[in-house]
C-alpha positions in Angstrom: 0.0 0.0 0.0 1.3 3.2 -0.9 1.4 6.2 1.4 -1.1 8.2 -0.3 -3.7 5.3 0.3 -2.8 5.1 3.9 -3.3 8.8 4.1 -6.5 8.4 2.1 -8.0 5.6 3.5 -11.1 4.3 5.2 -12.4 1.9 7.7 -13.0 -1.2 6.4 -11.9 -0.6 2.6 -9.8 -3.6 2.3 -6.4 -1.8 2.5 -5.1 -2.8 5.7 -4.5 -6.5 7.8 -5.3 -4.9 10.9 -9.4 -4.8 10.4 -9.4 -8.5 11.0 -11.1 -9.0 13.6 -11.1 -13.1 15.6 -14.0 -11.8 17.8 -16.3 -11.7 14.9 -15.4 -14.4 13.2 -16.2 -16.1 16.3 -19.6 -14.8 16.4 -20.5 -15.5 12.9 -19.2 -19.5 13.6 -23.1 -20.7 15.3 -24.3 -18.9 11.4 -22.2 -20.7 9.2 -22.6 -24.3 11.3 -26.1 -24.1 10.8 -25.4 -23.8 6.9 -22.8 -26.4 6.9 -24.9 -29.1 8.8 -28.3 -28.4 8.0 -28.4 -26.5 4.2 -25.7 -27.7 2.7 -24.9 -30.7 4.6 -21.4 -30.4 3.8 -18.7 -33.3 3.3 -15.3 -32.1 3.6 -11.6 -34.3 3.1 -7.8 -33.1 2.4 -7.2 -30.8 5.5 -4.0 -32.8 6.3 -2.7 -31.3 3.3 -2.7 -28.0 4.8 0.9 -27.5 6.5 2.3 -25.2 9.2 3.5 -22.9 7.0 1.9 -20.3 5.0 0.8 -21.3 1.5 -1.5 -19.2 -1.2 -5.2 -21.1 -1.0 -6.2 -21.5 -5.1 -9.8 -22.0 -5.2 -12.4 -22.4 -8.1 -16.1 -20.8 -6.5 -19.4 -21.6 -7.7 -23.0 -20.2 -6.5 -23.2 -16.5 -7.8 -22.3 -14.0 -5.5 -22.9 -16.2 -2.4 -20.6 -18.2 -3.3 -21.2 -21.0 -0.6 -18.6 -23.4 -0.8 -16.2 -20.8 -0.5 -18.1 -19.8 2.9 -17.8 -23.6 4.0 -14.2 -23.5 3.6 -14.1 -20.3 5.7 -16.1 -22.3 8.2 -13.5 -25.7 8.2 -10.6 -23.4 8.0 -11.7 -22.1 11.6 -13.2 -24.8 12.9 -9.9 -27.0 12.1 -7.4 -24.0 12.9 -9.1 -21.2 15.2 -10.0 -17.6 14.1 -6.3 -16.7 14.9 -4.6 -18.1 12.8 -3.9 -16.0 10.2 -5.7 -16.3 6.7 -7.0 -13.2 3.8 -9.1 -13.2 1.3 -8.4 -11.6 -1.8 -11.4 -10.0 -2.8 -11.8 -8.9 -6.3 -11.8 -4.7 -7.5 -15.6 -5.2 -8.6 -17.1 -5.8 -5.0 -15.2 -2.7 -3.7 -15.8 -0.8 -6.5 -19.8 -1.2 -5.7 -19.7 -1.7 -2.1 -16.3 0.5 -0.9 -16.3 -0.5 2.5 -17.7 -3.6 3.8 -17.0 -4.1 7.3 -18.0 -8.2 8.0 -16.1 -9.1 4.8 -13.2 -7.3 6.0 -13.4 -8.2 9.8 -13.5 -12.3 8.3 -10.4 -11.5 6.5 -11.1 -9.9 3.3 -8.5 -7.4 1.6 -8.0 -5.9 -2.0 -7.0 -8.2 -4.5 -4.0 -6.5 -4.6 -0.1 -8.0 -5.1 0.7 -5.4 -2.2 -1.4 -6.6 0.2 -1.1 -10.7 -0.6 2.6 -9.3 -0.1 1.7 -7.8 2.7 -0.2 -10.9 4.6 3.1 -13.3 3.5 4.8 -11.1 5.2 2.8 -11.5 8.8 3.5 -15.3 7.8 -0.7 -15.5 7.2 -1.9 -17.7 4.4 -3.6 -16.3 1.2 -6.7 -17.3 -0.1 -7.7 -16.3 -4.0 -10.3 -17.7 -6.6 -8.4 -16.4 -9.9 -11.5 -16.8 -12.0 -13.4 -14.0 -10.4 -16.8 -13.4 -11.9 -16.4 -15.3 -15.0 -15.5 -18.6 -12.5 -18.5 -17.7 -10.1 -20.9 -17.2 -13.0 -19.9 -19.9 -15.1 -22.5 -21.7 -17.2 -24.2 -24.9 -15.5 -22.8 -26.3 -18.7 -19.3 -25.6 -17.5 -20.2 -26.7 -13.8 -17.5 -30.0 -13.6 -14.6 -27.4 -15.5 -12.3 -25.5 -13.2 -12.1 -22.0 -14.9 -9.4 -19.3 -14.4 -10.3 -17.0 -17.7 -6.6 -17.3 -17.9 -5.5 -15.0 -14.9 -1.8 -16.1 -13.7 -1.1 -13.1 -11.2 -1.7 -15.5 -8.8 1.3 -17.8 -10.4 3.6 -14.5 -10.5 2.5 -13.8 -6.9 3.7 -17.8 -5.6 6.5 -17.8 -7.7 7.2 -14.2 -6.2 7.2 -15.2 -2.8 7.6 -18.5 -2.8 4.9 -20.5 -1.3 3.3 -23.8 -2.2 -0.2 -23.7 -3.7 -2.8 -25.6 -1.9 -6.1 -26.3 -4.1 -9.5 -26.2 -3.1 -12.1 -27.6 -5.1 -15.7 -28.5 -4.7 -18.8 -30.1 -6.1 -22.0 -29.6 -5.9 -22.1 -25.9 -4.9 -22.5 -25.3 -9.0 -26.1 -26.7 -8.2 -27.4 -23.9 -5.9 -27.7 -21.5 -8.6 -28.6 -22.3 -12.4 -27.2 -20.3 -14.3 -28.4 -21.0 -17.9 -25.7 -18.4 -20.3 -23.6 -15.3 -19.8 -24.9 -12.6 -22.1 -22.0 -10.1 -21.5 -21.4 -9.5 -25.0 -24.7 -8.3 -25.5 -25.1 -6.1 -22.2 -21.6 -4.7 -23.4 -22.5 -3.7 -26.3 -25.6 -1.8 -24.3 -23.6 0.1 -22.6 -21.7 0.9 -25.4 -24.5 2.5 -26.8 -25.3 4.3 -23.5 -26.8 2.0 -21.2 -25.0 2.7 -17.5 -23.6 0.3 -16.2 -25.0 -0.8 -12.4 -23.2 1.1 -9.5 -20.7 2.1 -12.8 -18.8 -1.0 -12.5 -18.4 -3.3 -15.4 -19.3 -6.8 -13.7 -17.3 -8.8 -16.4 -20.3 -11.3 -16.6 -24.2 -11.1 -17.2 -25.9 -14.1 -16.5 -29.4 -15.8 -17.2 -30.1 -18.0 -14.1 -32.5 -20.0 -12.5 -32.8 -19.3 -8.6 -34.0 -18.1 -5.1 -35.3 -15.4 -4.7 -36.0 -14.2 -8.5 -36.7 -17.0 -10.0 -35.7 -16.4 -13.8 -33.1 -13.4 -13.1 -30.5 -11.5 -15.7 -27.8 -10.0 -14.4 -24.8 -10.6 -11.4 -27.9 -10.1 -9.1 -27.7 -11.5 -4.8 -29.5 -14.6 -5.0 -30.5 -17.1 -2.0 -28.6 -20.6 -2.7 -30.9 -23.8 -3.4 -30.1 -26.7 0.0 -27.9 -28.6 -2.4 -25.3 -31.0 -0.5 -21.8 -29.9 -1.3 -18.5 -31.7 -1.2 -15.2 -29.4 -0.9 -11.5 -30.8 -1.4 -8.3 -29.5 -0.2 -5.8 -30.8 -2.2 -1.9 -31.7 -1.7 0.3 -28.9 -2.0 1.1 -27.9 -5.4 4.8 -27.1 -5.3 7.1 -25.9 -8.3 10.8 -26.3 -10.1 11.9 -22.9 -9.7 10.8 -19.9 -7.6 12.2 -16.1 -7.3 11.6 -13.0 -9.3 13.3 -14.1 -12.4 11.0 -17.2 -12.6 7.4 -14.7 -11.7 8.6 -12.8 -14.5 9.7 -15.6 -17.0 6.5 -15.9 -19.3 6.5 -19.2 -20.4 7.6 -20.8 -17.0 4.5 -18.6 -15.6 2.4 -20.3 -18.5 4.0 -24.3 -17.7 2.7 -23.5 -14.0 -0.3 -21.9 -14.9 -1.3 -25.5 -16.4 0.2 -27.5 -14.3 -2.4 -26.1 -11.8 -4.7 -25.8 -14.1 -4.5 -29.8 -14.8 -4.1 -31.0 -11.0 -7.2 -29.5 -10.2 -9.2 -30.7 -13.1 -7.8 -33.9 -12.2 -8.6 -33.3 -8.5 -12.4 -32.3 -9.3 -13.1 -35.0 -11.4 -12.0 -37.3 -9.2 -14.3 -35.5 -6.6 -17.1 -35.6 -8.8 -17.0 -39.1 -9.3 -16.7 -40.2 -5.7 -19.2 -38.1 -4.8 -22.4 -38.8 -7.8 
């Protein structure tokens, strides 16, 4: 963070660790334990995998903006670890660009999705948790439900390779299931605006979806939604861990590119896998 955003900033804004808050996150455990046993009725395996050390959490999401296997891994990650051990989320420009301060997220962990402050958290020895697919990943056709889909972002390669931790992947199934999401008509809606149409809160939400769910029912647009009670299954996987690390490899295209698939693969693998224990 530069010193012109520490002299600029706001509560709760995603620019600083020190919003975290364990208290909270204790509070909101009863919430999320009702979800995980009773809604979702959540199966969960891999935790071993997680070591002592800090890693960067890579995580494909599905749901729409609840997103709620990513909120059951919140939930394991504390329940296995306690609220003080040290974990951010990196939270994607959009949601702070429409909401600029949002004080739960932030006091659960949430920051920027920002190199400086994933920097920043390594540096506290805290863990790192992104989902490089952002809205395209979240609102991903029901068609592409069983694909792990980064839209082919690798900061979060550079960013490993940068600081050298092992990649741990999450993956889920299931989750995909509490919203329907039927097509992503972006082209068109950009081509709207392009003729004048504003854009919601003036933020350009990457996706535009045609889904099935609660509370709409047939909705268009990255609208809230309520998730269907569909049982989910989340995965942490073993540590991915590669050849070379350092600045010169983060900066070394086609090494970024051989990682970025090797990921890429390894969790496909992983999901299907997942899938197929799990119909």
């Amino acid at each position: 963070m530069t010193a012109n955003q520490q002299n600029i900033r706001k509560p709760y804004d995603g620019w600083s660790l020190d919003d975290r808050d364990p208290e909270v996150i204790k509070s909101m455990m009863p919430l999320w334990e009702w979800f995980y046993r009773y809604y979702f009725r959540v199966q969960t395996d891999g935790w071993h995998h997680i070591p002592d050390e800090k890693i960067l959490i890579v995580g494909s999401h599905n749901g729409g903006l609840p997103a709620p296997d990513m909120h059951m891994c919140m939930y394991d990650w504390f329940k296995r670890f306690g609220p003080e051990r040290l974990v951010y989320g990196l939270m994607h420009q959009n949601a702070w660009s429409a909401f600029p301060s949002t004080p739960l997220a932030v006091q659960c962990g949430a920051v920027r999705a920002h190199p400086k402050m994933a920097i920043a958290a390594f540096e506290r020895n805290a863990s790192v948790a992104v989902y490089p697919g952002g809205g395209p990943d979240v609102f991903r056709p029901h068609s592409m439900r069983d694909k792990i889909y980064f839209a082919g972002r690798k900061g979060f390669i550079k960013l490993a390779l940068r600081e050298e931790v092992p990649i741990v992947p999450m993956i889920s199934n299931g989750a995909h299931d509490t919203l329907i999401i039927l097509a992503d008509f972006y082209e068109q809606a950009k081509q709207l605006h392009e003729w004048g149409i504003p854009w919601l809160f003036n933020v350009d939400p990457e996706v535009f979806p045609i889904y099935i769910g609660l509370p709409w029912g047939l909705a268009i647009g990255p609208l809230p939604n309520f998730p269907f009670p569909v049982q989910i299954h989340t995965r942490i996987c073993s540590p991915i861990v590669f050849e070379r690390y350092g600045r010169k490899a983060a900066s070394d295209r086609d090494y970024v590119d051989a990682c970025y698939q090797k990921v890429l693969t390894q969790m496909q693998q992983e999901l299907e896998k997942l899938i197929l224990e799990t119909s």
